[in-house]
MARRO-116065 format. One record per residue: chain; x, z negated, y of N, C-alpha, C in turn. Coordinates in nm, 3 decimals. Example, Ala and Ser with C-alpha at 12.3 -4.5 7.8 and 13.67 -1.06 7.14 Angstrom:
2
unit,n_u,n_w,n_v,ca_u,ca_w,ca_v,c_u,c_w,c_v
A,1.319,-0.780,-0.569,1.230,-0.780,-0.450,1.320,-0.780,-0.330
A,1.285,-0.708,-0.225,1.367,-0.714,-0.106,1.290,-0.787,0.003
# end
This chain:
231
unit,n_u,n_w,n_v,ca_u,ca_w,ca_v,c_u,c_w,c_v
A,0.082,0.000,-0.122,0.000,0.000,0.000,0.086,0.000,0.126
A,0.206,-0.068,0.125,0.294,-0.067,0.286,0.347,0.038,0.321
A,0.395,0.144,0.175,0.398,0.286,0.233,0.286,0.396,0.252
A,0.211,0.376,0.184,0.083,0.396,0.241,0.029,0.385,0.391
A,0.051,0.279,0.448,0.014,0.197,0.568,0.132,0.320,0.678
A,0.216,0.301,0.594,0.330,0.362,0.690,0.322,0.530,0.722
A,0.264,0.586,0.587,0.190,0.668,0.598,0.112,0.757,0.674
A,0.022,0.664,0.679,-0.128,0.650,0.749,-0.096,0.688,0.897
A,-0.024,0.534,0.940,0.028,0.550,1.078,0.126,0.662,1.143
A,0.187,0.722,1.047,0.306,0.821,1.062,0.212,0.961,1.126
A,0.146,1.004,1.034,0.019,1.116,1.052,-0.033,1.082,1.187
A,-0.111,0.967,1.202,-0.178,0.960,1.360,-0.037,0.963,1.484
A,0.044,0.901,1.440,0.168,0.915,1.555,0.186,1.057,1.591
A,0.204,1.128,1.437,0.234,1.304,1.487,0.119,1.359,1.531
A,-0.028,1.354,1.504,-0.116,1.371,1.577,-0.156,1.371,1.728
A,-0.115,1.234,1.758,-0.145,1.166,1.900,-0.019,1.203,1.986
A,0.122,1.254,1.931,0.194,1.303,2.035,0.214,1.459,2.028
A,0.149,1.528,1.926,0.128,1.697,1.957,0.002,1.709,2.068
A,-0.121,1.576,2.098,-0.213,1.630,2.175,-0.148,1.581,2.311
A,-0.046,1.484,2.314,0.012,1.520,2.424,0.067,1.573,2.501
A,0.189,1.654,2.403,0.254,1.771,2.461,0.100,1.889,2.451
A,0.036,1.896,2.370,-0.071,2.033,2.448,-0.144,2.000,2.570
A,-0.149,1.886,2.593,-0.218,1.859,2.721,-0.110,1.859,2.808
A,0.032,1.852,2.814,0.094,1.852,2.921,0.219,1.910,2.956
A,0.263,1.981,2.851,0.325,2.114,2.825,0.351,2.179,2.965
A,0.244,2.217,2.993,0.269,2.314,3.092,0.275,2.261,3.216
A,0.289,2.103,3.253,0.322,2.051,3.359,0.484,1.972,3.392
A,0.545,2.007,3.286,0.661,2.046,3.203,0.740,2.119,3.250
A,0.893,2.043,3.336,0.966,2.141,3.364,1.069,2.206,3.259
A,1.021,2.109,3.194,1.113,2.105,3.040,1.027,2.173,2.917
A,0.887,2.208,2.978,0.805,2.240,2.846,0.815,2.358,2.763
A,0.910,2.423,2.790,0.979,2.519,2.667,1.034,2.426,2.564
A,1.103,2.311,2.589,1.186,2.305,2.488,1.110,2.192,2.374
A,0.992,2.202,2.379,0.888,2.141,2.233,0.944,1.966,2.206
A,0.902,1.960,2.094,0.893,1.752,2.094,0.979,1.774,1.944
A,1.003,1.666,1.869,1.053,1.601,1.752,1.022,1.489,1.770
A,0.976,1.486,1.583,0.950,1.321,1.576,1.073,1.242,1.455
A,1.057,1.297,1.360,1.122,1.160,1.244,1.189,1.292,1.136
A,1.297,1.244,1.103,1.436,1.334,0.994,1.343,1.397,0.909
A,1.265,1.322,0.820,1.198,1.324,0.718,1.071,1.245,0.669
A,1.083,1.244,0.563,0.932,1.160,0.515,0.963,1.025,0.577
A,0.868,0.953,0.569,0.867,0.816,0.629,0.885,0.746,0.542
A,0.930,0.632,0.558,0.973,0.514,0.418,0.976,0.370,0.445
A,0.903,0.296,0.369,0.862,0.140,0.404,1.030,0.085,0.356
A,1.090,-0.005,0.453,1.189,-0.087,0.437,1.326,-0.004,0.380
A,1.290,0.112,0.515,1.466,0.177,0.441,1.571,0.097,0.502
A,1.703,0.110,0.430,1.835,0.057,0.502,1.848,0.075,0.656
A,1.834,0.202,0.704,1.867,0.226,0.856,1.782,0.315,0.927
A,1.761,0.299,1.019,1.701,0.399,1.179,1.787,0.393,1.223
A,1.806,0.531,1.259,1.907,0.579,1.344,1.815,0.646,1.509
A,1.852,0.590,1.587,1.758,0.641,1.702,1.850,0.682,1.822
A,1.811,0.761,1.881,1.853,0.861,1.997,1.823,0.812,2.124
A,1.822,0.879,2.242,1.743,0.879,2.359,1.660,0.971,2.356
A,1.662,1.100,2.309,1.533,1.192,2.304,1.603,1.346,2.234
A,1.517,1.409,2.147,1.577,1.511,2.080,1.651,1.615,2.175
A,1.728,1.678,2.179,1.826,1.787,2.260,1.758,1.923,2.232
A,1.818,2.042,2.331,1.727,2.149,2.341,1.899,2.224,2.411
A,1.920,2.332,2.313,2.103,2.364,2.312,2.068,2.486,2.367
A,2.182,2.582,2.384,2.156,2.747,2.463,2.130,2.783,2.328
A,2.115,2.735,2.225,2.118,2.831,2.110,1.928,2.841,2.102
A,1.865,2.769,2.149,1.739,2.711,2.156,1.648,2.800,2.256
A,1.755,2.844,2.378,1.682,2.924,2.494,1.616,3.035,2.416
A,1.487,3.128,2.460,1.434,3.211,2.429,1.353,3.195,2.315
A,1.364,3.078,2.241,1.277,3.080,2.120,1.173,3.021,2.159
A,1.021,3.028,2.110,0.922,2.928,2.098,0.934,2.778,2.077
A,0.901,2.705,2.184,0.896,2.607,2.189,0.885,2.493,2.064
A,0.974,2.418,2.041,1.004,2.338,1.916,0.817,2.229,1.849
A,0.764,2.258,1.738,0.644,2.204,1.770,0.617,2.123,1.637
A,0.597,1.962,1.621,0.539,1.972,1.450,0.455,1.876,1.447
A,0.334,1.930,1.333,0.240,1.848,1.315,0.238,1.756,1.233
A,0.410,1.770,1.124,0.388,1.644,1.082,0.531,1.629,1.070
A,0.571,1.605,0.958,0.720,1.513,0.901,0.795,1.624,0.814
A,0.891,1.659,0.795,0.982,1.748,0.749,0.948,1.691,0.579
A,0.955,1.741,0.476,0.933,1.755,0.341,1.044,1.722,0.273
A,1.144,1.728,0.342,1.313,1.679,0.299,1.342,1.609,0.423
A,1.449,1.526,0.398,1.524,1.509,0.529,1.608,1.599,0.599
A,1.624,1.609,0.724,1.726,1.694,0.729,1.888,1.657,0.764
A,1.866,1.526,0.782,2.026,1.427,0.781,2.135,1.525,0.714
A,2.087,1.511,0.558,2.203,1.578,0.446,2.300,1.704,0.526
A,2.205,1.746,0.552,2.249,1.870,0.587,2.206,1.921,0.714
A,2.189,1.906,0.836,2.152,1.912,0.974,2.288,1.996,1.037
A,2.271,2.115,1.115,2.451,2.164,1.156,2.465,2.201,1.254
A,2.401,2.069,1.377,2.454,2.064,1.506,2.552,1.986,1.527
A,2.592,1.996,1.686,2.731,1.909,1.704,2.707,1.739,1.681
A,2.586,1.668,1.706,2.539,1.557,1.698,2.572,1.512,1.550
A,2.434,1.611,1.496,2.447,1.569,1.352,2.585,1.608,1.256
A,2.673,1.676,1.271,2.789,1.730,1.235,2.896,1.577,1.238
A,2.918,1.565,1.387,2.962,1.455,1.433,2.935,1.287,1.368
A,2.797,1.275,1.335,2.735,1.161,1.286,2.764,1.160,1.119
A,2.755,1.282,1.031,2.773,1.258,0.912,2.929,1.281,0.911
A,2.951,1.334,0.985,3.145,1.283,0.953,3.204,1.116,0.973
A,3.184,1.071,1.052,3.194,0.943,1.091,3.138,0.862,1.016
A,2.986,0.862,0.939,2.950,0.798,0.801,3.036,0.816,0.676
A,3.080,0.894,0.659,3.175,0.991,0.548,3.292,0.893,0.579
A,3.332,0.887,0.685,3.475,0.815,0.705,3.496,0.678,0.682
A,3.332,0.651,0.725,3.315,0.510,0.677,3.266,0.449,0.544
A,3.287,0.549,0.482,3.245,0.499,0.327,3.074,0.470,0.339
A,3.008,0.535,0.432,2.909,0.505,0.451,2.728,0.663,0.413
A,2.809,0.750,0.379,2.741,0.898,0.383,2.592,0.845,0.289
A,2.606,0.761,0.204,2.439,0.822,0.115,2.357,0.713,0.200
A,2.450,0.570,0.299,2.372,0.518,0.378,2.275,0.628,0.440
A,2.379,0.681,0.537,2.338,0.813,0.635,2.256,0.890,0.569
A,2.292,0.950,0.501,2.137,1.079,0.413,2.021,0.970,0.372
A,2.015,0.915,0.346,1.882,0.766,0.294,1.822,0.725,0.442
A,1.905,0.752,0.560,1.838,0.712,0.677,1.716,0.785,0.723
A,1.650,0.725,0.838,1.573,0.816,0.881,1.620,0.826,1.072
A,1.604,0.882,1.109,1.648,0.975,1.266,1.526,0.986,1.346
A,1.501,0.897,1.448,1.403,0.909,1.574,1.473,0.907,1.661
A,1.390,0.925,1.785,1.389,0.865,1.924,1.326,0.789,2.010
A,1.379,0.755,2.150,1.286,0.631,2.189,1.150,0.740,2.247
A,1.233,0.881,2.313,1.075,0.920,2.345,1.127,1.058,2.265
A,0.998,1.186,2.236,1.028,1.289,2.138,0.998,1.408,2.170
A,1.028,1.392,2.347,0.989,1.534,2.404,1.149,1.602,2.462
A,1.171,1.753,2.386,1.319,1.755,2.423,1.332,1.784,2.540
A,1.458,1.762,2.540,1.540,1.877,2.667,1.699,1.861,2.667
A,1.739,1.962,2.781,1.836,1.971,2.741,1.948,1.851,2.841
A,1.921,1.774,2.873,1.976,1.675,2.883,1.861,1.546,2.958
A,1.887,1.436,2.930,1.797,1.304,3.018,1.850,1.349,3.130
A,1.970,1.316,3.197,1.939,1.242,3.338,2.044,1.353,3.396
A,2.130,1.433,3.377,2.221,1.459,3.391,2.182,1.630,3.454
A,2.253,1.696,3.587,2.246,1.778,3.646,2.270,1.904,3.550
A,2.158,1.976,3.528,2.177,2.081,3.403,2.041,2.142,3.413
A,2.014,2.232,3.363,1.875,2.304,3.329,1.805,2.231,3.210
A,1.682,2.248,3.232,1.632,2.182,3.162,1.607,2.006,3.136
A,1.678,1.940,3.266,1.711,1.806,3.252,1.561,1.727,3.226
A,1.571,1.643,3.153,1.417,1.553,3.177,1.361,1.508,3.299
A,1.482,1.442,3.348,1.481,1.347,3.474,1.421,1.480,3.567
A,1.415,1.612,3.574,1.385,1.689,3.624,1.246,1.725,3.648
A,1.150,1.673,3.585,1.024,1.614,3.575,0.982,1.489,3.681
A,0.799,1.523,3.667,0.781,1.443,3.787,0.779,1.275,3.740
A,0.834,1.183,3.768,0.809,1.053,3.736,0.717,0.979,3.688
A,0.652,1.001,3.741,0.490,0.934,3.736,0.456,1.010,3.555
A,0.477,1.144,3.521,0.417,1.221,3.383,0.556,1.130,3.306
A,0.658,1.164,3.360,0.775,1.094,3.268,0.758,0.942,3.230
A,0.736,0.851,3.310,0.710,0.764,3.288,0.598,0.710,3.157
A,0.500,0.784,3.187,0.349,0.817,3.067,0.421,0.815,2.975
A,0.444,1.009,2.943,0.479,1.034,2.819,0.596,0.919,2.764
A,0.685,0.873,2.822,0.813,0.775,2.760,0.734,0.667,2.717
A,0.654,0.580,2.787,0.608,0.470,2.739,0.525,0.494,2.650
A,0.411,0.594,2.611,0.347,0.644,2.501,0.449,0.631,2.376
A,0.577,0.704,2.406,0.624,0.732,2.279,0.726,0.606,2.198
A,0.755,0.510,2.304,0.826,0.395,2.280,0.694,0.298,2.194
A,0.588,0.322,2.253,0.447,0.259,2.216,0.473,0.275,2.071
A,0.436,0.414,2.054,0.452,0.494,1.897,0.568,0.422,1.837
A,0.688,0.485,1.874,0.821,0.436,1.773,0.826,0.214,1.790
A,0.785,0.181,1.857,0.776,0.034,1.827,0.685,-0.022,1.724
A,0.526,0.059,1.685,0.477,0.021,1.563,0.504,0.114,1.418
A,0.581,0.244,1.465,0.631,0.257,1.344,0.766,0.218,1.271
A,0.833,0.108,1.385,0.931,0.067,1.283,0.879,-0.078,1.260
A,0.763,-0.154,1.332,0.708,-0.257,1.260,0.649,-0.235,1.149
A,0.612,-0.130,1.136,0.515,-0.133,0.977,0.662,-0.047,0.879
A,0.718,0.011,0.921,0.841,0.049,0.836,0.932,-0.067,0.775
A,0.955,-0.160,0.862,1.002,-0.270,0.819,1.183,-0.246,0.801
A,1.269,-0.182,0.838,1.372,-0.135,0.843,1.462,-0.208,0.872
A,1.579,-0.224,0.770,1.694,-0.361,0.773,1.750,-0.384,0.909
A,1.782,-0.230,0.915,1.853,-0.255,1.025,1.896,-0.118,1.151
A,1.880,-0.108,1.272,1.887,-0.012,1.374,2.016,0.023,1.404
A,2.046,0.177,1.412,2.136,0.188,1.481,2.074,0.313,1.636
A,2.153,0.221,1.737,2.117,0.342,1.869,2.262,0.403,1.885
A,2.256,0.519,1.923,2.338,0.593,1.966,2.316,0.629,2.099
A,2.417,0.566,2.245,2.425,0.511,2.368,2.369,0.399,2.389
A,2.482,0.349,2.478,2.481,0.180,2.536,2.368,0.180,2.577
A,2.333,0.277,2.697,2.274,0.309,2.832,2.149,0.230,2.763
A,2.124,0.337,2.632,1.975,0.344,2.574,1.939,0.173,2.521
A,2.052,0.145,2.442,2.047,-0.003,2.386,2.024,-0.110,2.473
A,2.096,-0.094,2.537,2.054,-0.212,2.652,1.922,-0.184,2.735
A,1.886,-0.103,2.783,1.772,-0.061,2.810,1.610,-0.123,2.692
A,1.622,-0.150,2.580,1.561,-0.118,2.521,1.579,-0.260,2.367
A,1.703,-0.311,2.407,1.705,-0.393,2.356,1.612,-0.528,2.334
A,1.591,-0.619,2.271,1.501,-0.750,2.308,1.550,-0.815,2.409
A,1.487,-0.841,2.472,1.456,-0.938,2.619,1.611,-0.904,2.693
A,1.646,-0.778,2.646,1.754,-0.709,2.707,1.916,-0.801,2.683
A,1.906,-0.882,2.601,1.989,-0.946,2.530,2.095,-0.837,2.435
A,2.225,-0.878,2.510,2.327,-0.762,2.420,2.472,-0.809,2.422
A,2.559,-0.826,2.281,2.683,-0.869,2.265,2.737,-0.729,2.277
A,2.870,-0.754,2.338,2.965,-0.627,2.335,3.043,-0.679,2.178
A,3.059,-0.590,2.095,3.151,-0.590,1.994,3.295,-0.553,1.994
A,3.249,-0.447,2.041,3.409,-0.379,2.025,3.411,-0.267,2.204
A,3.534,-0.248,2.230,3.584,-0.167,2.334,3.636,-0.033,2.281
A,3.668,0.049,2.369,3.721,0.201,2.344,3.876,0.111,2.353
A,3.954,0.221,2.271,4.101,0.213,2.268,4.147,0.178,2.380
A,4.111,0.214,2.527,4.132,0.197,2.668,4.128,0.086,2.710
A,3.995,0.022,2.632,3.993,-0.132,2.696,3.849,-0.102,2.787
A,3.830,0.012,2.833,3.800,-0.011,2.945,3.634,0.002,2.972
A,3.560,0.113,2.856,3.427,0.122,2.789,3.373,0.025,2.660
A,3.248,-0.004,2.670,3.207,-0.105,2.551,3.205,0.052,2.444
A,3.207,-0.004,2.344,3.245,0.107,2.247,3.108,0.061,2.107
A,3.076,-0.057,2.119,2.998,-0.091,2.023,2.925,-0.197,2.086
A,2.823,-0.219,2.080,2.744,-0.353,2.095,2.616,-0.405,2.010
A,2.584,-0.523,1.995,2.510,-0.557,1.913,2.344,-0.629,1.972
A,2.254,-0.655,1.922,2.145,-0.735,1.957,2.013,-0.739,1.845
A,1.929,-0.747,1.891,1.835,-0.681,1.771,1.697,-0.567,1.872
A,1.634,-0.506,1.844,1.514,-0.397,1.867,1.413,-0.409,1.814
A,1.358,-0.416,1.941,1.183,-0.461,1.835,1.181,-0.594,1.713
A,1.244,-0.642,1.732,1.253,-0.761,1.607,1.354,-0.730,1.516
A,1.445,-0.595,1.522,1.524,-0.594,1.415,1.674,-0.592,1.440
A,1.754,-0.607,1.375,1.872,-0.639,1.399,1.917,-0.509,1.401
A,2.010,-0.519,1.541,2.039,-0.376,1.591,2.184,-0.347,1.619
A,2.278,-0.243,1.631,2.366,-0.151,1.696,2.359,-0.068,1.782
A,2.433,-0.091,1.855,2.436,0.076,1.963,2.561,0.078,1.995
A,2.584,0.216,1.981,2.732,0.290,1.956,2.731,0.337,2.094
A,2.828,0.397,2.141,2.901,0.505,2.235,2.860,0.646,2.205
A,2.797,0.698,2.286,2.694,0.870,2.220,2.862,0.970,2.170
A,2.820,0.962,2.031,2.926,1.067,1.951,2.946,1.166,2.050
A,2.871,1.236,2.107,2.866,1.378,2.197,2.864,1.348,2.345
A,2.809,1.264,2.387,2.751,1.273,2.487,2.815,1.152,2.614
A,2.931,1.116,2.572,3.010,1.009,2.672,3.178,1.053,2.622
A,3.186,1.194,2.626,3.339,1.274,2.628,3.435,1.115,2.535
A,3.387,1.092,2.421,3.445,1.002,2.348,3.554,1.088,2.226
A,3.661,0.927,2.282,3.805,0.999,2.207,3.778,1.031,2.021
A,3.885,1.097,2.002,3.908,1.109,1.854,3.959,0.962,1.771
A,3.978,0.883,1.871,4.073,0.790,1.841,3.955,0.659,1.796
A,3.849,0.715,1.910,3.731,0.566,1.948,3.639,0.644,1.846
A,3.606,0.714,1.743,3.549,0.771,1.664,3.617,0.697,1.531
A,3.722,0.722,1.552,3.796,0.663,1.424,3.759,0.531,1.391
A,3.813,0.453,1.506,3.741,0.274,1.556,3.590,0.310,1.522
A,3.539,0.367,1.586,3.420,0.367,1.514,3.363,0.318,1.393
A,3.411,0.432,1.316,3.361,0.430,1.146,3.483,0.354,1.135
A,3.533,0.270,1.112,3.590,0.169,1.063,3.525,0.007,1.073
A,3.432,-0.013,1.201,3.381,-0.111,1.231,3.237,-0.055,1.185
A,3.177,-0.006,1.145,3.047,0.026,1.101,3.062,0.053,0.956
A,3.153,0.066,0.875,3.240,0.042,0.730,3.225,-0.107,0.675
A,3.273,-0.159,0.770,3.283,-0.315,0.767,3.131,-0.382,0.791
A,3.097,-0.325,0.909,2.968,-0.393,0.896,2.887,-0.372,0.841
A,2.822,-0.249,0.820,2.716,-0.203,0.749,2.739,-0.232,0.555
A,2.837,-0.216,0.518,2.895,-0.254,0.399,2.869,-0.428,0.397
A,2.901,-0.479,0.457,2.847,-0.636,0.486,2.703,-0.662,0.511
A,2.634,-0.592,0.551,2.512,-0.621,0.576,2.393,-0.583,0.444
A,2.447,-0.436,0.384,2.355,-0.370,0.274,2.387,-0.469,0.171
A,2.550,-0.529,0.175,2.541,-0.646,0.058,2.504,-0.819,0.048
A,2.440,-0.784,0.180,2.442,-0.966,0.228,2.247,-0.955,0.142
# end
């Protein structure tokens, strides 16, 4: 019955945020580049969520029909996914002795409407949108992803960016773990999300991070996550 439940709720989530993007699509400076919701099937009490700030929308993406789904992918696509993100993410599991963690995971975001960057001066930016709709649609979809990882029940979170973790963390409560080789960026930090015990990394792609602080990386997520699946 709890995957069932999880189920249930998974279907109305993809429901209730395709009638959002059709209702607001076209008020959308970003509304070419379509929504994403979840890797794969949904699953009561998996090992990890892996969560984003919001799905990406690449030049390889320009000109096609807008990204659209009514429900959940039939496989995951973790295993085998062959962008720079996901490329980046299963190498760094791999390094960490961590890969069938990673393929067993499941992959959201806090909100699931793309583009091609949040906040940052570029085409297609989110932040490029009017506030007041941005604001809506984000809190709708944080709405969504906060009761589907309560009824998922999931050991444990990982976010990929600080920015996002702390943002989003419980009562905004957050340990720094570890630093970049420099000293000079948090490189790892800890807290819990929504009730669950959480991570947030340094964005693999998206904060010009060294080869070196990748390495540190999957070495401290080796250790921990290996400590945690056996505790």
């Amino acid at each position: 019955m709890a995957l069932q439940e999880v189920q249930d709720f998974t279907r109305g989530m993809y429901a209730r945020v395709t009638s959002l993007w059709t209702k607001h699509r076209h008020d959308l400076s970003t509304g070419e580049c379509g929504y994403a919701l979840i890797s794969g099937p949904p699953q009561y009490q998996p090992k990890l969520i892996i969560i984003g700030e919001n799905p990406g929308f690449g030049v390889e993406d320009v000109g096609l029909a807008a990204h659209e789904e009514a429900t959940w992918p039939d496989t995951s696509y973790l295993p085998t996914a062959n962008w720079k993100l996901a490329n980046k993410l299963r190498a760094m599991f791999a390094d960490a002795g961590l890969l069938r963690l990673h393929n067993e995971a499941i992959m959201t975001n806090f909100h699931f409407f793309k583009s091609g960057s949040v906040a940052k001066d570029e085409p297609r930016a989110w932040a490029d949108n009017d506030p007041k709709l941005r604001q809506t649609l984000e809190q709708a979809c944080v709405t969504e992803l906060r009761e589907f990882i309560r009824l998922s029940e999931p050991e444990a979170i990982l976010v990929l960016g600080i920015g996002a973790f702390e943002r989003f963390a419980d009562n905004r409560c957050v340990t720094t773990e570890e630093k970049d080789v420099k000293g000079g960026r948090r490189l790892i930090v800890s807290g819990r999300l929504f009730g669950v015990p959480a991570v947030g990394i340094m964005h693999p792609t998206g904060s010009q991070i060294a080869n070196s602080d990748i390495a540190k990386l999957s070495r401290w997520l080796g250790t921990h996550f290996t400590a945690h699946t056996a505790a």
